[in-house]
C-alpha positions, 0 to 999 in steps of 0.5 A: 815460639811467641809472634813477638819472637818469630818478629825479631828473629825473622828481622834479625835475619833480614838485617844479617850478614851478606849473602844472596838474596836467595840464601836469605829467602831460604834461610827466612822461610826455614823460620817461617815454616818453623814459626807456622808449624809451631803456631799450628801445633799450639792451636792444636789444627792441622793446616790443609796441605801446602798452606804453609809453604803458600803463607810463608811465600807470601811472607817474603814476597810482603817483606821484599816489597817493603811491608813491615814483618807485623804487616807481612805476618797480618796479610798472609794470616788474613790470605791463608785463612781466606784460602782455607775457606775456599 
């Protein structure tokens, strides 16, 4: 799935019909999960464990504290790469 992808359908999700804010946050990180494991897999690395969950956490909290999906995705990339240097 290219970044331009995971963009739209991550906001295609954030603008769908109504539910709690709970289902929305589960169902947006079951596609950041998807997003990130692909994008791992493509780099051709195995993320250190957790990594995922931690980035994508980040993702929702960024977006529901207004960032953009483009600014979300660059501060937890830039987050998890800090982190995995650690």
């Amino acid at each position: 799935m290219t970044t331009s992808l995971t963009a739209a359908v991550l906001g295609l999700l954030l603008v769908a019909l109504p539910a709690s804010a709970q289902e929305d946050e589960t169902m947006i990180k079951r596609f950041c999960l998807a997003a990130f494991d692909a994008a791992m897999k493509q780099a051709g690395k195995t993320p250190p464990a957790g990594m995922g969950e931690s980035t994508c956490d980040c993702f929702i909290q960024q977006v529901n504290q207004g960032a953009g999906l483009d600014a979300a995705k660059q501060t937890c990339t830039a987050e998890a790469i800090k982190a995995s240097k650690s």
